[in-house]
C-alpha positions as CSV (number, residue, x, y, z in Angstrom):
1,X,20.6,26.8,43.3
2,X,20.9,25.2,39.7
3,X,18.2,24.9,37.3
4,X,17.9,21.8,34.3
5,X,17.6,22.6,30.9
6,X,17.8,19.9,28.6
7,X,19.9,17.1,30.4
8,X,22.3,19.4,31.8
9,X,22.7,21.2,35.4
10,X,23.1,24.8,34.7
11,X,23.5,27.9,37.7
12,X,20.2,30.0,37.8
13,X,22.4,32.9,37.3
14,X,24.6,31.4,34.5
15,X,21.1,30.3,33.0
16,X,19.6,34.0,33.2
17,X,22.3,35.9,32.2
18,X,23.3,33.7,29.0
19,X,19.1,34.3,28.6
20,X,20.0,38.0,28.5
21,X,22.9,38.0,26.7
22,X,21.3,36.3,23.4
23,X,17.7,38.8,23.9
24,X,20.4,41.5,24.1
25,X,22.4,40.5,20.7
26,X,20.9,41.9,17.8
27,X,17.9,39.8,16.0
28,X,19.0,37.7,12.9
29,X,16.6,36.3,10.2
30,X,16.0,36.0,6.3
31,X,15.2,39.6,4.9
32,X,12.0,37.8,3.7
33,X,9.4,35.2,4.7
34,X,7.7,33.8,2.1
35,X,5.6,31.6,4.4
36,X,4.6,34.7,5.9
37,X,3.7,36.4,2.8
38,X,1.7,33.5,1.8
39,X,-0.3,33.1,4.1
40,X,-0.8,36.8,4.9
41,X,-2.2,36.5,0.9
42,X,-4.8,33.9,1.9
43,X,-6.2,35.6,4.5
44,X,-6.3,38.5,2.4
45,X,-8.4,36.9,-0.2
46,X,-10.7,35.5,2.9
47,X,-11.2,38.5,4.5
48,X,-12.2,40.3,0.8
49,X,-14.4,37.0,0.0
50,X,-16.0,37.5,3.6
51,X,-16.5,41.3,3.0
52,X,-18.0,41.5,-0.1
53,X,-20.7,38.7,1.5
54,X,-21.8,41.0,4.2
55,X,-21.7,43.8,1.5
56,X,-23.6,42.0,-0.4
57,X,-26.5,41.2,1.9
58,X,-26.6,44.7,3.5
59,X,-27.3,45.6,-0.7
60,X,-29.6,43.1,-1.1
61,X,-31.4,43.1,2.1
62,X,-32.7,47.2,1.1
63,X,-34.1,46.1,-2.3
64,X,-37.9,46.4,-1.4
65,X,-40.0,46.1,-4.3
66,X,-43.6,45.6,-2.9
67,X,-42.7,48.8,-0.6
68,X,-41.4,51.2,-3.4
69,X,-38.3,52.2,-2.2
70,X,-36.1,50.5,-3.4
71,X,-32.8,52.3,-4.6
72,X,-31.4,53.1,-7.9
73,X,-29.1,51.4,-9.9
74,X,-26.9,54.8,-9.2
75,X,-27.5,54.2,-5.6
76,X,-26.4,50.5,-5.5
77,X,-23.3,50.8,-7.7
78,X,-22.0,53.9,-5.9
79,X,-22.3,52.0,-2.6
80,X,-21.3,48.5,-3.9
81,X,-18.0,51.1,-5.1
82,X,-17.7,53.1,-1.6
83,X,-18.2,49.2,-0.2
84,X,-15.1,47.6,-2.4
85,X,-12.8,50.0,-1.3
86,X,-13.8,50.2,2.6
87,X,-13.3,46.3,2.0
88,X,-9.6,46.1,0.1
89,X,-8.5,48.8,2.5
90,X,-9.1,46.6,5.7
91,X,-8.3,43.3,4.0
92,X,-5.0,44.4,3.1
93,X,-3.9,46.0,6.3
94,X,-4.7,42.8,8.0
95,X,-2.8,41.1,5.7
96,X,0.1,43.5,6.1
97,X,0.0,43.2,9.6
98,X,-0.1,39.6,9.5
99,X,3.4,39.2,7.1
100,X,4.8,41.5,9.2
101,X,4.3,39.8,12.0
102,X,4.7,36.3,11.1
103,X,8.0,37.1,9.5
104,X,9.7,38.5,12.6
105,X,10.1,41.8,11.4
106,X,12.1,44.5,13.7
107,X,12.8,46.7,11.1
108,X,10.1,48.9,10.1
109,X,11.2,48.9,6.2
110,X,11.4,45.4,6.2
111,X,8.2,44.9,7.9
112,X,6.4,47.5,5.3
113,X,8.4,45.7,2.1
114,X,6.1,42.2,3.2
115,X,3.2,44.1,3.4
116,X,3.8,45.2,-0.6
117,X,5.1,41.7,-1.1
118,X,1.9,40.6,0.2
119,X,-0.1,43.1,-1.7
120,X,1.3,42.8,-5.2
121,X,0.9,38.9,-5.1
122,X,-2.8,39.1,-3.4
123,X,-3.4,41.7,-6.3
124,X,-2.3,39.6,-9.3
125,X,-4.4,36.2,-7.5
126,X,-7.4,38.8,-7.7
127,X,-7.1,39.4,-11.2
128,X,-6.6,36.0,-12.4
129,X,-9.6,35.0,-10.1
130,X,-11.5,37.0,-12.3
131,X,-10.6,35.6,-15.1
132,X,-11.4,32.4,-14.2
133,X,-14.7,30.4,-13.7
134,X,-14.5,31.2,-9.6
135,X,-14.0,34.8,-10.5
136,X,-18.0,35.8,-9.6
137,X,-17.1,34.6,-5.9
138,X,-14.2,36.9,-5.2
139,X,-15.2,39.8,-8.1
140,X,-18.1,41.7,-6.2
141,X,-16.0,44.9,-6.6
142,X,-14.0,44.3,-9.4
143,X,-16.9,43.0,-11.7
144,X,-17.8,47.0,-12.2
145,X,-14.3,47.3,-13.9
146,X,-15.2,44.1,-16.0
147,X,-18.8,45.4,-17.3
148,X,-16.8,49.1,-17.5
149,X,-14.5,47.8,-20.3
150,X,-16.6,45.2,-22.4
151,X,-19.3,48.6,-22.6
152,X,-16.3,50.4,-23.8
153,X,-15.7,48.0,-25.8
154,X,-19.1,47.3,-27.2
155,X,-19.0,51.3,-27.7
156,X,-16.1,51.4,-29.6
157,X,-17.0,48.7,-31.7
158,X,-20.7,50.2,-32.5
159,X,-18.9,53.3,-33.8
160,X,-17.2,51.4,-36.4
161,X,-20.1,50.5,-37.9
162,X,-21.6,53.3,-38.5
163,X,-18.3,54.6,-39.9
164,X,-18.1,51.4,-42.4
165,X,-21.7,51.8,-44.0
166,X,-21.3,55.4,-44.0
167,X,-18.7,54.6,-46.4
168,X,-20.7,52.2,-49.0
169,X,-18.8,49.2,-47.3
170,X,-22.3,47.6,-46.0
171,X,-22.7,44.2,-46.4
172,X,-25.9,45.2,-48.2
173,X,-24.3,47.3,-50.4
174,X,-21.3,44.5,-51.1
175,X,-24.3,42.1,-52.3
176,X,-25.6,45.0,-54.3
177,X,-22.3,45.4,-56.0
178,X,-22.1,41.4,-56.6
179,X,-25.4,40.9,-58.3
180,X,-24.7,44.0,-60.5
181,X,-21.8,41.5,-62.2
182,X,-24.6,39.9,-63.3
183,X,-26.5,42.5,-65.2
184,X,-25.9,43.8,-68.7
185,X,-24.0,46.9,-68.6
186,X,-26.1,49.4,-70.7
187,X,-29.1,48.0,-70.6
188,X,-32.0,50.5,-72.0
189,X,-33.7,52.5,-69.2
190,X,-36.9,52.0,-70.8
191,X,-37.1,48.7,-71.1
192,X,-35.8,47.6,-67.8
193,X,-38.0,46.2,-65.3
194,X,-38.3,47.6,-61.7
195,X,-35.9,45.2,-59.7
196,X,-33.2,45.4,-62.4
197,X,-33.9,49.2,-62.3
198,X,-33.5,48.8,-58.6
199,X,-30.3,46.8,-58.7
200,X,-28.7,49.5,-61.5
201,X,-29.5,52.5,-59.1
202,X,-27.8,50.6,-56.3
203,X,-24.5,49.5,-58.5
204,X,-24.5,52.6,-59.5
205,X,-25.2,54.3,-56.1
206,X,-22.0,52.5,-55.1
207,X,-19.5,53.4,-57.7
208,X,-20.7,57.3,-57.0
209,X,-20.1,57.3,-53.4
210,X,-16.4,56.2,-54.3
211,X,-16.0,59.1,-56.5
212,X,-13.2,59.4,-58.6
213,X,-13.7,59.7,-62.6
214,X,-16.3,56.6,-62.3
215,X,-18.6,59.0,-60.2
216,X,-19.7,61.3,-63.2
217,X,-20.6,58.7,-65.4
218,X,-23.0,56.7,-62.1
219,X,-24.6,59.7,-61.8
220,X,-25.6,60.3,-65.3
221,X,-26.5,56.6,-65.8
222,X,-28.9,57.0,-62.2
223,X,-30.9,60.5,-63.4
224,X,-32.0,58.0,-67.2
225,X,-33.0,55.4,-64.7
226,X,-34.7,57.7,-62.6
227,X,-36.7,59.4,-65.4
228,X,-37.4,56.2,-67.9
229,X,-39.0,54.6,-64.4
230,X,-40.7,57.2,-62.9
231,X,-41.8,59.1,-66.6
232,X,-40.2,62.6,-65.7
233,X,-37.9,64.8,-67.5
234,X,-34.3,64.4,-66.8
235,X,-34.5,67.8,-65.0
236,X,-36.9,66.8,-62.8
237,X,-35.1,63.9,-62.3
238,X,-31.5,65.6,-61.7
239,X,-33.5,67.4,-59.1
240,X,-34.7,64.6,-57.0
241,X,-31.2,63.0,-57.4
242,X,-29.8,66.0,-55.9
243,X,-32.6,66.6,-53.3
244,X,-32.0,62.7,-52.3
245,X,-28.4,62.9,-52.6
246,X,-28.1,66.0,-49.6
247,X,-30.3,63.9,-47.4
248,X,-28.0,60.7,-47.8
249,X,-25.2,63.4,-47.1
250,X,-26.6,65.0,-44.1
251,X,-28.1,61.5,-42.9
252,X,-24.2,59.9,-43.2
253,X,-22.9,63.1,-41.5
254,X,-25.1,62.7,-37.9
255,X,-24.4,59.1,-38.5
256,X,-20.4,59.6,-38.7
257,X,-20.9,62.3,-36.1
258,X,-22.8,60.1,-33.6
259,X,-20.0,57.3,-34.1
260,X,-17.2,59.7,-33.0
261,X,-19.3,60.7,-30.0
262,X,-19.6,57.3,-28.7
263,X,-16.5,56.6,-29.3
264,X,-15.1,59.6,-27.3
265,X,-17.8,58.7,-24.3
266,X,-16.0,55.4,-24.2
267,X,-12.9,56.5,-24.3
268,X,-13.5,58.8,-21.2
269,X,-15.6,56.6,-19.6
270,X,-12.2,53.8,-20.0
271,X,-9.9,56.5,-18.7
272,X,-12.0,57.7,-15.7
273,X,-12.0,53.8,-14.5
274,X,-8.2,53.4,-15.5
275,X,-8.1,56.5,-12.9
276,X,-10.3,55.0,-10.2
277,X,-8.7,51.7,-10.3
278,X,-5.0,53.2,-10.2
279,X,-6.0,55.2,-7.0
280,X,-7.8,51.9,-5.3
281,X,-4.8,49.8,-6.0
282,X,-2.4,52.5,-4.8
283,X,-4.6,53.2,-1.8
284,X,-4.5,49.1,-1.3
285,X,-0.7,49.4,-1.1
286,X,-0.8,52.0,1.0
287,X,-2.6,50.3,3.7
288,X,-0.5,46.8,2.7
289,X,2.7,48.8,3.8
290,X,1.1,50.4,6.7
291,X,0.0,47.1,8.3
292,X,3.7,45.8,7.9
293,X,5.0,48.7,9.3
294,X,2.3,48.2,12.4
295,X,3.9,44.9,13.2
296,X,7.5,46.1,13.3
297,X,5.9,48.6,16.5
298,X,4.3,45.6,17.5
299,X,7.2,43.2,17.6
300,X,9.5,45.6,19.3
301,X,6.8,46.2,21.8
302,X,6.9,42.0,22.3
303,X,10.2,42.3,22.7
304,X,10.8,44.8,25.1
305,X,8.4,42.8,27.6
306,X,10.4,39.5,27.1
307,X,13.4,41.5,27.9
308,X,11.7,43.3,31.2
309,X,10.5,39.9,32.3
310,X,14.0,38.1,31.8
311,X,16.1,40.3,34.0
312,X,16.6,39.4,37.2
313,X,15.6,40.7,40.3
C-alpha cells in the first residue's frame, strides 16, 4: 500500500518512518521570535487595558453616596494598588506564555528569556503611554506613581520658598530694596513722613538681615526711626527692636524648620514609591519569565503526543 504526498507515490512505511525520523531529530529555530514577542506585548497591553476596566467599575460601582457608605479615599487607593498588581501579574504571564509559545520554544531558558523580552518592551510601551495624551486609558495603576512624584515635587518646591524669604530674598523685600534707591540717604527721622519712614525701616531691615559690617549701622539708623515716629526714647525703642527682632527670629526658625520637614516627608514619601514600584516591576518579570517557561512544558507536552500518534502500530 502506497500513500500520495504532493505528486509523488511514496510506501506508507517509507512515508511514516521518514515522518519519525525528522519528529525524532532535534528541533531547529531562531533563538528568538520577534513576531512572537510582539504580539505577546499587545496582548499584554489588552489584557492590562481590559483589567483596569473591570477594576475600575468594581471601584466605582461601591461609591454610594445617598447611602453613606461609601469608602475612603484610603480604601479606594489601597484597592485600586492591591488591583494593579493582581492585574500586571496576570497580564504578563499570559503574555509570557503566549511568546513562549508562539516562538516554538523547547528550551525552558529560551522560553523564560521571551517572556522578559516580552516584559521589558510591554514595560517601556507602558511608560511612554503615560506620557502621552492616551496615557489616562492604560494608566489606572500607574497614575498613583504620577500624582506620587508631582506632590513630591510640589513639596520640595514649597520648601524652597520658605527657605528663600526666610532669607530676605522675597520678592517683597527685592521691591523694598529697589524703591529705597530712590530715597535720600540720611534723611532726618523727624521730619520724615510715615511711608518714607516705612520704606527706611524696610531698606534697612534688609541690609541687617545680611549682616556683615552694614548690619550695625541698619540697626542704629531703625531704633531713630522707630523713636522720631513713634515719640519714645531710644531705649524704649532698642527694646521693641529687640523684642520684634526675636519674634522675626523664632518666626523664620519654625518657618526654616517646617521647610526641612516637608522636604524630608517628600523625600520618603519618593523613596517608599521608588520601593513599591521596583518590587511590582520585578514581580512583573517574574511572572513574564514564568509564563515563558510554562510554554516550554507545554510545547514538549505537544510534542510528545505528535510523536505517540506518528508511530506506527
Amino acid at each position: 500500500m502506497s500513500t500520495i504526498i504532493g505528486d509523488s507515490h511514496i510506501p506508507m512505511t517509507s512515508a511514516v518512518g521518514s515522518e519519525s525520523s525528522l519528529m525524532e531529530r532535534p528541533h531547529i529555530h531562531r533563538r528568538i521570535s520577534w513576531p512572537a514577542i510582539f504580539g505577546a506585548v499587545i496582548l499584554v497591553i489588552a489584557i492590562q487595558v481590559l483589567l483596569s476596566l473591570l477594576g475600575a467599575g468594581i471601584g466605582l460601582g461601591t461609591v454610594n453616596t445617598n447611602a453613606g457608605n461609601t469608602p475612603g479615599v484610603a480604601v479606594l487607593g489601597i484597592g485600586a494598588g492591591v488591583w494593579w498588581i493582581i492585574s500586571s501579574f496576570i497580564a504578563l504571564l499570559v503574555g509570557g506564555y503566549v511568546a513562549g509559545w508562539l516562538a516554538g520554544i523547547e528550551t525552558r531558558r529560551d522560553g523564560a528569556l521571551h517572556g522578559l523580552v516580552a516584559w521589558g518592551i510591554a514595560t517601556l510601551l507602558s511608560f511612554w503611554l503615560l506620557t502621552s495624551a492616551i496615557g489616562g486609558i492604560v494608566g489606572g495603576g500607574f497614575s498613583m506613581l504620577r500624582n506620587v512624584s508631582s506632590a513630591t515635587g510640589k513639596g520640595i518646591s514649597e520648601a524652597v520658598t520658605p527657605l528663600a524669604q526666610g532669607a530676605g530674598l522675597s520678592p517683597d523685600s527685592l521691591q523694598q530694596t529697589t524703591q529705597a534707591y530712590l530715597q535720600p540717604t540720611d534723611a532726618d527721622p523727624t521730619t520724615m513722613s510715615r511711608e518714607d519712614a516705612q520704606k527706611a525701616v524696610a531698606t534697612n531691615l534688609a541690609t541687617y538681615a545680611k549682616g556683615g559690617a552694614d548690619a550695625g549701622p541698619a540697626r542704629e539708623r531703625i531704633i531713630d526711626i522707630m523713636a522720631a515716629q513713634m515719640k519714645i526714647s531710644r531705649d524704649e525703642a532698642s527694646a521693641r527692636f529687640e523684642r520684634a527682632q526675636a519674634k522675626f527670629d523664632e518666626a523664620r526658625a519654625r518657618a526654616v524648620q517646617a521647610a526641612k520637614n516637608a522636604a524630608d516627608e517628600s523625600a520618603s514619601v519618593a523613596s517608599k514609591t521608588s520601593f513599591a514600584v521596583f518590587g511590582v516591576m520585578l514581580l512583573g518579570a517574574v511572572a513574564a519569565a514564568l509564563g515563558g517557561s510554562m510554554a516550554n512544558q507545554g510545547q514538549m507536552m505537544f510534542v510528545r503526543r505528535r510523536r505517540t500518534t506518528a508511530r506506527p502500530a
